[in-house]
C-alpha positions as a printed Julia matrix, in Angstrom:
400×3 Matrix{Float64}:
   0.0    0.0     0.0
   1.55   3.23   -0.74
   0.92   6.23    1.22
  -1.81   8.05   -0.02
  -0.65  11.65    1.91
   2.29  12.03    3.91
   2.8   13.91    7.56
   4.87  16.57    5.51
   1.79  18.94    5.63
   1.32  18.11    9.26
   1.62  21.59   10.46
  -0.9   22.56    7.84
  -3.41  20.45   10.09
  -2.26  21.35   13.33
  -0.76  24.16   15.46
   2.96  23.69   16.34
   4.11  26.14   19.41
   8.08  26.69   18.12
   8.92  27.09   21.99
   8.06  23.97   23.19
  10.43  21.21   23.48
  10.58  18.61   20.49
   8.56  15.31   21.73
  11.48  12.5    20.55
   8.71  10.38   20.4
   6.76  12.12   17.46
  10.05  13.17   16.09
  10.71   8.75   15.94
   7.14   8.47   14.77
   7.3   10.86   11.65
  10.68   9.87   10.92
   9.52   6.09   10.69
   6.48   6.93    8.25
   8.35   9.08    6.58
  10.64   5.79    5.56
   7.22   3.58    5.05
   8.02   1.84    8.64
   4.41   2.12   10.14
   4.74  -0.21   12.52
   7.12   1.41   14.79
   5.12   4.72   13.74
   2.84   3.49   15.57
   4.49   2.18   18.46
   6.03   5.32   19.05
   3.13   7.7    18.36
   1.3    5.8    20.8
   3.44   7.13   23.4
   3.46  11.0    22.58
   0.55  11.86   25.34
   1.85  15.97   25.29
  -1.5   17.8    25.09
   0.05  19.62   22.57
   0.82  17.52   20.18
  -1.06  14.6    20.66
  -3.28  15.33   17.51
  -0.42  14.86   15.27
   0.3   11.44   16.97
  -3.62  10.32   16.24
  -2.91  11.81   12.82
   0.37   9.29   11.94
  -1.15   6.82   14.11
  -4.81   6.78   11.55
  -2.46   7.05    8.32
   0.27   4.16    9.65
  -2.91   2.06   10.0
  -4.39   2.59    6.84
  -1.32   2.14    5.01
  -1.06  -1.58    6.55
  -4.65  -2.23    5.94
  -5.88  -1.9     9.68
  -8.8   -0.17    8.48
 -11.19  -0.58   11.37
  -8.26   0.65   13.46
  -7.77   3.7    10.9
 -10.94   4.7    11.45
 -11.14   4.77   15.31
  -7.89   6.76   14.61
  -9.56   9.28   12.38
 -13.16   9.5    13.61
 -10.78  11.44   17.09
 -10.85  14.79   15.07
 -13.98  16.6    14.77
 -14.37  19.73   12.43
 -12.04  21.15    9.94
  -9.52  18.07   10.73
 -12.42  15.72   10.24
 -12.92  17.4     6.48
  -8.9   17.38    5.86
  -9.12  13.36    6.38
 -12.62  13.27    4.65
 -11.07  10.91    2.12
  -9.53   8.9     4.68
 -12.49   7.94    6.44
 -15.03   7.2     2.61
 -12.43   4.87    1.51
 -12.77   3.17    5.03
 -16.48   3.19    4.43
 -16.1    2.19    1.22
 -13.85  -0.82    2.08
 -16.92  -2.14    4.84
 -19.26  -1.49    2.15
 -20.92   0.53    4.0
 -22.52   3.26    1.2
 -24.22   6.08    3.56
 -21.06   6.93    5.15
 -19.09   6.74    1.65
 -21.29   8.92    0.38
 -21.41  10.95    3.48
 -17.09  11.42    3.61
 -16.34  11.79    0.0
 -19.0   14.72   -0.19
 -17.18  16.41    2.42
 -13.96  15.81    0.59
 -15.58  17.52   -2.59
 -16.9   20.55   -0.84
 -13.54  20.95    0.8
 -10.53  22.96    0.21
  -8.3   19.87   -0.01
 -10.1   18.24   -2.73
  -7.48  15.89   -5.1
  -8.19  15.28   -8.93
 -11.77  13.82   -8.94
 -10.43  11.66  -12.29
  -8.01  10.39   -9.23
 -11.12   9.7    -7.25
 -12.56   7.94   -9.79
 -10.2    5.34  -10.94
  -9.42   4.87   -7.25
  -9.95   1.39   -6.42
 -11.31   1.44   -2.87
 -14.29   2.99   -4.7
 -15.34   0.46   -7.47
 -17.8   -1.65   -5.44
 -19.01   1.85   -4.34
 -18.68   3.17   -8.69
 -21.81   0.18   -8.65
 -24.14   2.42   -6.6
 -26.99   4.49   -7.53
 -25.46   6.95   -4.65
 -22.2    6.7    -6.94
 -24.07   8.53   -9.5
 -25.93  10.88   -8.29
 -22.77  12.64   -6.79
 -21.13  13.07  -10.06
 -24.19  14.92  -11.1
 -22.99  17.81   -9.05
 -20.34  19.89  -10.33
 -17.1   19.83   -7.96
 -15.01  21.79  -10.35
 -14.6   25.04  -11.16
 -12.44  26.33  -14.11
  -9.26  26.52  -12.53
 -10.21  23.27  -10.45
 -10.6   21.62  -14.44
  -7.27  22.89  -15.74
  -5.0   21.91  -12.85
  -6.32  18.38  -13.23
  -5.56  18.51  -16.91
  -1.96  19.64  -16.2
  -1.51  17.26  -13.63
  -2.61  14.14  -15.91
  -0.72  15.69  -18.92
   2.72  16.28  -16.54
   2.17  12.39  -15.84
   2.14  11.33  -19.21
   5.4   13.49  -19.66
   3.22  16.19  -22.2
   5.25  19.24  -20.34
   4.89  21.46  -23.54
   1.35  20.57  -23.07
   0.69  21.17  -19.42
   2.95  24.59  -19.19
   0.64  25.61  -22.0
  -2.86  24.95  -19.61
  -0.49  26.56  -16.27
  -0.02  29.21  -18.43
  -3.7   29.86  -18.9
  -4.31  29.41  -15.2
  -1.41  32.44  -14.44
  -3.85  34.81  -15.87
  -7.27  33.52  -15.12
  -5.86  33.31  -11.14
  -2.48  34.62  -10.23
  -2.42  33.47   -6.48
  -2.94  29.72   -7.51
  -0.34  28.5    -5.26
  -0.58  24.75   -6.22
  -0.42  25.76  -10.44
   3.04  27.24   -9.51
   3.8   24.3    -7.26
   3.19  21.64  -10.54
   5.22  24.14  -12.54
   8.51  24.3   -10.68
   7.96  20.17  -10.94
   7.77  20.58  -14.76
  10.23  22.55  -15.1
  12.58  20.02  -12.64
  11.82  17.33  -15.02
  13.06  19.73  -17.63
  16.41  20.7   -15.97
  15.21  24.47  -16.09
  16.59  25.2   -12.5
  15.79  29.01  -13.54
  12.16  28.59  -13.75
  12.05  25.93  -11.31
  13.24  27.93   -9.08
  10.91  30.9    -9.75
   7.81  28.9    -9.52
   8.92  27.94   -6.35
   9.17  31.31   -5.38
   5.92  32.67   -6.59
   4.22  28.95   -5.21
   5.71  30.63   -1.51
   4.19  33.91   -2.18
   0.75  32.92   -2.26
   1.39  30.2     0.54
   4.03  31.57    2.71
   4.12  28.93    5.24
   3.88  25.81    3.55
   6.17  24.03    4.72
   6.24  21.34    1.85
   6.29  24.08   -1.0
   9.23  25.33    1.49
  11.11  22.61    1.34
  11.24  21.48   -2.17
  12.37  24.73   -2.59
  15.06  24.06   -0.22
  16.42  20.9    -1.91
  16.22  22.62   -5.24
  18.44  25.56   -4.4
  20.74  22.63   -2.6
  20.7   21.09   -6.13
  21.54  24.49   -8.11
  25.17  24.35   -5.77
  23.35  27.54   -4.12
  24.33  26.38   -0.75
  23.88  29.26    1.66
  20.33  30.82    0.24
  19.58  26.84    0.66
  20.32  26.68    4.3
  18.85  30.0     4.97
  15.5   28.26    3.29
  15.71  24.98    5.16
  16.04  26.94    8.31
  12.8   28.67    7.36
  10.95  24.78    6.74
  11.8   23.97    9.89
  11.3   27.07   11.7
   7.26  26.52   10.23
   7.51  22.9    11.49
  10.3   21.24   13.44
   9.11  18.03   13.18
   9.78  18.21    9.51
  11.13  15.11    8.24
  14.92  14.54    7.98
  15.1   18.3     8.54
  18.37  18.45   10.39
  19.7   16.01    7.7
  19.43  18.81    4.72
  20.27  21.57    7.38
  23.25  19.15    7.92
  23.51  18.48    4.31
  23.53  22.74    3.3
  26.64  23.28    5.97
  28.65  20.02    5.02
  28.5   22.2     0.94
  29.81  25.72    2.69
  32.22  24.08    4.3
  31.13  24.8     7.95
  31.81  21.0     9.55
  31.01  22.55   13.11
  27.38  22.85   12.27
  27.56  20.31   10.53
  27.77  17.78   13.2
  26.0   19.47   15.37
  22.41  19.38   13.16
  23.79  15.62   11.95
  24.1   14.32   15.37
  20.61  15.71   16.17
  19.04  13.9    13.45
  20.68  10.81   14.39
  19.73  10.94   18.2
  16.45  10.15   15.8
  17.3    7.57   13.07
  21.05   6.46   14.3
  21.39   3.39   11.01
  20.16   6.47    8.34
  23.08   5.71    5.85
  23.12   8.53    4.57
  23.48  10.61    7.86
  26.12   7.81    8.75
  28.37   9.38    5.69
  27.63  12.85    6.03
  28.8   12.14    9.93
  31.75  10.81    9.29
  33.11  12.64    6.44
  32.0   15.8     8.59
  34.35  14.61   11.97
  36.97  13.86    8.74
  37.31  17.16    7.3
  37.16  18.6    10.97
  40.51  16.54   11.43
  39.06  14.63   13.82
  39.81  11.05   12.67
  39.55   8.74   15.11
  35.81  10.13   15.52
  35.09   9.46   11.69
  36.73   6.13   11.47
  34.43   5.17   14.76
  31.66   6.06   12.78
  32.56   5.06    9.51
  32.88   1.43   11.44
  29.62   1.81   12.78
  28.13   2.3     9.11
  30.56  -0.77    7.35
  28.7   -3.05    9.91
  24.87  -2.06    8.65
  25.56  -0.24    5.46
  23.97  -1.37    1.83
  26.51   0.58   -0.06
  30.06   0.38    1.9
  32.24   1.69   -0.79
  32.76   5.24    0.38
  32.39   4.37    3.92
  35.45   2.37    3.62
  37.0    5.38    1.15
  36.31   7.89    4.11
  38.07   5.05    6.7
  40.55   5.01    4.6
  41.6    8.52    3.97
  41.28   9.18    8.11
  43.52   6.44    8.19
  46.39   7.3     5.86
  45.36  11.37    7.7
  46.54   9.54   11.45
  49.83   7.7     9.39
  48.52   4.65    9.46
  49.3    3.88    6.02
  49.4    0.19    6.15
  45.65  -0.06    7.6
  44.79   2.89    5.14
  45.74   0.27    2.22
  43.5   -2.18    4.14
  40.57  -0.16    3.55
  41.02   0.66    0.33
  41.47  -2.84   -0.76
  38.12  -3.35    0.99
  36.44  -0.34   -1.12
  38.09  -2.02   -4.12
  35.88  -5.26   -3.42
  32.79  -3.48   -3.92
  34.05  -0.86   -6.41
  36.67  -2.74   -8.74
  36.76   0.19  -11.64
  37.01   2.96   -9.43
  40.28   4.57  -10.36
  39.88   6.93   -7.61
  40.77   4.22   -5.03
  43.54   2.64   -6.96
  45.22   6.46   -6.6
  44.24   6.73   -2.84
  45.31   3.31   -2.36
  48.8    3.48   -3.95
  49.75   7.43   -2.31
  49.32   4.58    1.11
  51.59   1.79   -1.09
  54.3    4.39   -1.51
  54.4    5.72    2.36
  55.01   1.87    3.01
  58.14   1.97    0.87
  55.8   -0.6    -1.35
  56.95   1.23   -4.98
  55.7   -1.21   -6.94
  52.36  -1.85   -5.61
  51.71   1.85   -5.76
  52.91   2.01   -9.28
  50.84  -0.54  -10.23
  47.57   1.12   -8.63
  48.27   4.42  -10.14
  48.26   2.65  -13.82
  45.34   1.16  -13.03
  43.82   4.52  -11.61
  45.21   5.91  -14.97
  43.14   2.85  -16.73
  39.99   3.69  -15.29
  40.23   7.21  -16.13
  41.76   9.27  -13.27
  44.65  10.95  -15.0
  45.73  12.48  -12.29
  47.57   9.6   -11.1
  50.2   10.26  -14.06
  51.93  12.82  -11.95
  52.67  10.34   -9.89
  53.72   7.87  -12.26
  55.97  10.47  -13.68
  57.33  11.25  -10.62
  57.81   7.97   -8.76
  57.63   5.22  -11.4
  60.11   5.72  -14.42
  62.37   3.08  -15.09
């Protein structure tokens, strides 16, 4: 089951007071969802009992549910919120109904979907498969004989279904129409900046981003992607800046210290670096990805024996070892310990074979060991694989 919304517009449903104290118990929660674990979403949501915050737990709690197919359990979840939270799970709770067959209520909840703000692409509703036993009804048809859609409504679904079917000429065309007929239509600059990310226009991506935030300041989703793309245009600072903003609307963003991590590792500030990385994994300590960032932070901060400790600590759990061992090994050969340096490298090497990068790294430790003609031998083959940088050395060290 994939998720069908996602706790990244969580502060959109609830109030977050910046001042209080992050629950590590939500912040566990989100994170697991956010990484399709809804199981221990749930087992740690079930322990957030803050006042505060304990809507957002029901909220994670009713999705985690649903996305394992708990749907009784779902629903006890979701029927908790009364009022505009009810209407923003509206959909939620028909396709429940829907999946007990029980028509009254469908009809009830996906009306209140319709009339709502948060209304998806009714062709989406329609093809939606928790509603085909319900498509059979005589209660099915009589609600398509209202009309749910106004203009705008009508040409954001076509440029959502013709972005899908990779027509982007085609859908900037219809957005185009919509920037005129309604300026401040936050979501048709939203799908643009996607277009134009599928494109490679970062320019225009980056724009629509902007103008997406202008008519929804504090959406933290529209925020965020905004974040990552100015990350991806190598504009590092303005990036930070913007991921400080995301989280500054929500904290319990997901994997928010991660990118503010991610932004200061880029500038070159390793200080801040490990400080937002090790707060992120006080959360979700295995992340690979956080594993590498933490080490190769501690390594350009010259403290070595700290990345190699972690590095360790990833090699043990870690799908995709080769730079962990890469990062080991360069702390290594950094403390003079060439001989376990070449160790590591060897050990990269068994996952990476072609990497000509660790042939040079490996043989600059060969040739502190007074072992010439290994070293010689990995710089040709760094040569072979196409990192010509290794001929200076060859040049230097190798001539017969």
């Amino acid at each position: 089951m994939i998720k069908q919304i996602t706790v990244l517009y969580i502060l959109l449903i609830f109030n977050i007071a910046n001042s209080q104290e992050l629950n590590n118990n939500l912040l566990k929660s989100i994170a697991f969802f956010d990484i399709n674990q809804f199981d221990s979403a749930i087992v740690y949501a079930s322990k957030v009992n803050d006042a505060n915050i304990v809507k957002m737990a029901i909220q994670i709690k009713a999705e985690s549910y649903f996305n394992i197919n708990k749907f009784n359990d779902a629903l006890s979840e979701f029927l908790k919120f009364t009022n505009k939270n009810a209407e923003k799970n509206a959909l939620f709770i028909a396709k429940i109904y829907s999946q007990n067959q029980d028509w009254d209520n469908t009809d009830k909840w996906l009306r209140l979907h319709l009339k709502s703000e948060y209304k998806i692409n009714l062709g989406v509703i329609k093809i939606d498969t928790f509603f085909t036993k319900f498509s059979k009804t005589k209660l099915w048809n009589n609600l398509w004989i209202e009309n749910w859609q106004n203009s705008t409504d009508e040409k954001i679904a076509d440029v959502e279904y013709l972005t899908s079917k990779n027509k982007y000429t085609e859908a900037l065309e219809i957005s185009d129409e919509i920037c005129v007929l309604q300026p401040n239509c936050y979501k048709n600059y939203y799908i643009r900046a996607q277009i134009y990310n599928k494109l490679t226009d970062v320019n225009n991506e980056i724009y629509s981003y902007k103008n997406a935030l202008k008519y929804s300041p504090n959406n933290d989703k529209y925020n965020f992607q905004y974040a990552k793309c100015l990350l991806n245009a190598e504009k590092y600072k303005k990036a930070y800046q913007e991921f400080e903003k995301t989280k500054a609307i929500n904290p319990y963003f997901p994997r928010i210290n991660y990118y503010l991590a991610l932004s200061n590792f880029k500038l070159g500030d390793y200080e801040k670096t490990i400080n937002y990385i090790t707060e992120y994994r006080k959360i979700m300590p295995t992340d690979e990805d956080a594993i590498w960032l933490a080490g190769y932070a501690y390594k350009e901060n010259l403290d070595y024996e700290k990345a190699i400790t972690i590095f360790d600590e990833g090699i043990k759990t870690a799908k995709q070892k080769v730079g962990l061992f890469i990062g080991k090994g360069e702390s290594l050969y950094n403390l003079q310990k060439y001989g376990e340096a070449a160790q590591a490298f060897t050990l990269a090497l068994d996952y990476d074979p072609q990497n000509g990068n660790i042939y040079y790294l490996r043989g600059l430790a060969y040739i502190e060991t007074d072992n010439k003609t290994n070293a010689c031998r990995d710089w040709e083959k760094a040569v072979k694989f196409g990192f010509f940088k290794a001929n200076d050395l060859i040049s230097i060290n190798c001539q017969k």
